[in-house]
N, C-alpha and C positions, 0 to 999 in steps of 0.2 A: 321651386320652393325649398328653404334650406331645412336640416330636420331640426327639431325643437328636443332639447335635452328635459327627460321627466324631471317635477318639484323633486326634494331630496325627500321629502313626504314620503313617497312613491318605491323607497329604494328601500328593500328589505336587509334592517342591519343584523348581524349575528356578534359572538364573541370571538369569532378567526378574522385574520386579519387576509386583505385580499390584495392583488396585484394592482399596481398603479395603470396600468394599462386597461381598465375596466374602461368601455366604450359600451355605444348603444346603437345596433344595426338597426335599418330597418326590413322587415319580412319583403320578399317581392311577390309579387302578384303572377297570375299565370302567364302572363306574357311575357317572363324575367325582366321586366323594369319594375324599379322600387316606385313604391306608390305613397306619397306624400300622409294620406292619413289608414298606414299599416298600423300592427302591432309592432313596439321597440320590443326589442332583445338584449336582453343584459347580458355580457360576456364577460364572463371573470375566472380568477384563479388563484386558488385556495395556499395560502403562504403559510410556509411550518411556525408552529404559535413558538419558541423560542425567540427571544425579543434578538433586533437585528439582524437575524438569520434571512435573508432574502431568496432560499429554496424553496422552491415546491414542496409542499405536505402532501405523504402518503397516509395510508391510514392510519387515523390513530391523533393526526394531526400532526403529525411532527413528519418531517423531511427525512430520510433513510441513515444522514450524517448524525441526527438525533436522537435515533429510535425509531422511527417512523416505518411502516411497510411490514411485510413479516420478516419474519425471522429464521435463520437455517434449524434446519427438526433436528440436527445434533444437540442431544441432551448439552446442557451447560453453556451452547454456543450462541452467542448474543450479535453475530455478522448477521448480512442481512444478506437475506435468500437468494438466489436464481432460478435458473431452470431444477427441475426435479425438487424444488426444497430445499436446496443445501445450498451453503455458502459455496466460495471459490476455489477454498482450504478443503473444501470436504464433497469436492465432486462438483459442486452446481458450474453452471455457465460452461460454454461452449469449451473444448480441449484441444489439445496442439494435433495441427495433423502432420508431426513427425512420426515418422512407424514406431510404435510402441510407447508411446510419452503418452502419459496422461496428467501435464503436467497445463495449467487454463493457458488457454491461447487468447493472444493479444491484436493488435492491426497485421492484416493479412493470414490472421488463421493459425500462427504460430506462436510457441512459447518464444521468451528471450533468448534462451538457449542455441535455440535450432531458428534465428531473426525475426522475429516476429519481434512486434512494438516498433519506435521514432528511435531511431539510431544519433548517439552524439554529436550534434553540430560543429563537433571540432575535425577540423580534416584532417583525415586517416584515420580517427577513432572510430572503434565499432560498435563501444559500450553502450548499452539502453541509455535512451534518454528518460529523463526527469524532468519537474517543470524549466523551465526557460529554454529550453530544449539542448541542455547538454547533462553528459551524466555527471555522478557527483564529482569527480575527480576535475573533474573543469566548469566546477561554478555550479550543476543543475541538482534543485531539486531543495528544497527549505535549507537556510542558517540560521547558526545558533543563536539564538536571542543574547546570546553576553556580548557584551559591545566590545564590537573589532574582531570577536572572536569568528574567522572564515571557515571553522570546521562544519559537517553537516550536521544538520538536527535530527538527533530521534525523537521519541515519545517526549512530550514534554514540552517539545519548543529548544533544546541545550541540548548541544552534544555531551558524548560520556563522561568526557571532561567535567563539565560544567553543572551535574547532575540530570542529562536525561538519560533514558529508558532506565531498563529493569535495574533495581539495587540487588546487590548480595542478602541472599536470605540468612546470614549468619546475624544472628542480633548484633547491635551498635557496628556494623560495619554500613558504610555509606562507599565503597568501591561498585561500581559497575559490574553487573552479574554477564557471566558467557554461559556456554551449556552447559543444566546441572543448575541452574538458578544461582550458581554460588560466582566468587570473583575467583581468580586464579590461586590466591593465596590460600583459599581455601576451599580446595579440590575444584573448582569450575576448568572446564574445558577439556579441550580431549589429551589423552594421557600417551604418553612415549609407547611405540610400539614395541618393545622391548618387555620381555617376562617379567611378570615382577615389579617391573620401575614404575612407579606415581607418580613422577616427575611431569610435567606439561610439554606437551611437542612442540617443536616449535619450527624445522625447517626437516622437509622428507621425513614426516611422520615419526621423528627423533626426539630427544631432550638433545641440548649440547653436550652433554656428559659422554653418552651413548651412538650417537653422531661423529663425536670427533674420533673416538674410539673403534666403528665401522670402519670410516674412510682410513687410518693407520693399521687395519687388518689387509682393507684392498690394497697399500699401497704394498706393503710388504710382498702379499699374496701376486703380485704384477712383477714387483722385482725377483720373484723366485722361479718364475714362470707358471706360476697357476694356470690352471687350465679356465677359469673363469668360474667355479662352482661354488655354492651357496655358502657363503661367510658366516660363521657362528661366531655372535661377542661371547 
C-alpha cells in the first residue's frame, strides 16, 4: 500500500522558512517493517530567514554567514565562535600541530605555513589553494566584480584598484589602507629600517634611498677587503 501524503491542513506553518526537502516517513512497527497505518513524521530544516540565503539557521534564525549561532566572547568581536568560545583569530578551533605554532590548523591538522589545507592545482605550485582550487596567483579564489578586471577581490566584491577593502582613514582620501589603517602616502605600512627614515620599505626591509646606499658601502667594503663586519650607513 503506498503512503498517503497528510491535507496541508495538517502541516504546522510558522514564520521561518523550511527546506524543500521536507518528506514524511512513516514510524515502523516492532518488527522493522513500516506499517501502512503508522504515525507520519515530518522531517524538515529550518532555513536562515535572510531572503535567498539557502543556509542552514543557527540560533537566532539566521545562518552563521548572517549572524546566526554565538559569537566569540572577545569583547568587540562579532566572528563566530568555536571550540572554547572564541573565534579562529582568538584561539577557538583546533591549532596547527607544528611544534610551537599556534597558528588554526586546516585539512590534515596543519596551518598553511607548515601544509596544511588544498595545495594549488597548478603543477609545481605549492601555494594554498582557494576556491576553484588554485591560489590567487593562478585564477583561485573570488574576482573583481569591474568587468574584465582579473585582479583578486577583497572586501567588497573589487580589488584595491577598484575600491575594495579598507579605505585610508585620512578624511577625503579614497586610496587603499595597508597597516596603520592609513595608505602609504600617508604613513601606512612598515617603515625603512634605518634610524630615523619614515620613508616606506620596500625591498630587504629598506627605502630605495637607504638600500642603494647599504649595498655602495658593501660594495666598496669587498673591494677593500673587509673582513665582512656590520656596515653602518
Amino acid at each position: 500500500m503506498s503512503l498517503q501524503t497528510p491535507p496541508l491542513s495538517s502541516v504546522t506553518t510558522t514564520s521561518h522558512r523550511y527546506h524543500d526537502l521536507t518528506s514524511y516517513l512513516p514510524s515502523k512497527s516492532s518488527s522493522g517493517r513500516s506499517s501502512p497505518h503508522s504515525d507520519v513524521v515530518r522531517v524538515s530544516r529550518k532555513l536562515c530567514q535572510v531572503d535567498q540565503c539557502t543556509k542552514r539557521a543557527k540560533s537566532g534564525g539566521l545562518c552563521i554567514s548572517h549572524g546566526g549561532g554565538k559569537r566569540c566572547d572577545v569583547d568587540g568581536c562579532v566572528k563566530s565562535a568555536k571550540e572554547r568560545g572564541l573565534c579562529i583569530s582568538h584561539g577557538g578551533g583546533k591549532r596547527c600541530l607544528g611544534k610551537g605554532c599556534n597558528k588554526s590548523a586546516l585539512l590534515g591538522g596543519f596551518c598553511v605555513h607548515h601544509g596544511g589545507g588544498r595545495r594549488c592545482g597548478d603543477g609545481g605550485c605549492t601555494k594554498y589553494a582557494l576556491s576553484g582550487g588554485f591560489c590567487i596567483a593562478h585564477g583561485g579564489g573570488k574576482r573583481c566584480n569591474f568587468h574584465a578586471c582579473p585582479k583578486s577581490a577583497v572586501s567588497g566584491g573589487y580589488c584595491v584598484a577598484h575600491g575594495g577593502g579598507h579605505r585610508c582613514a585620512t578624511a577625503g582620501c579614497m586610496k587603499g589602507a595597508v597597516t596603520g589603517g592609513l595608505c602609504i602616502k600617508h604613513g601606512g605600512g612598515k617603515k625603512c629600517l634605518q634610524t630615523a627614515c619614515r620613508k616606506n620599505a620596500r625591498t630587504k626591509g629598506y627605502c630605495f634611498t637607504h638600500l642603494k646606499a647599504m649595498e655602495t658601502l658593501v660594495d666598496d667594503h669587498e673591494d677593500e677587503g673587509d673582513d665582512g663586519g656590520v656596515v653602518e650607513l
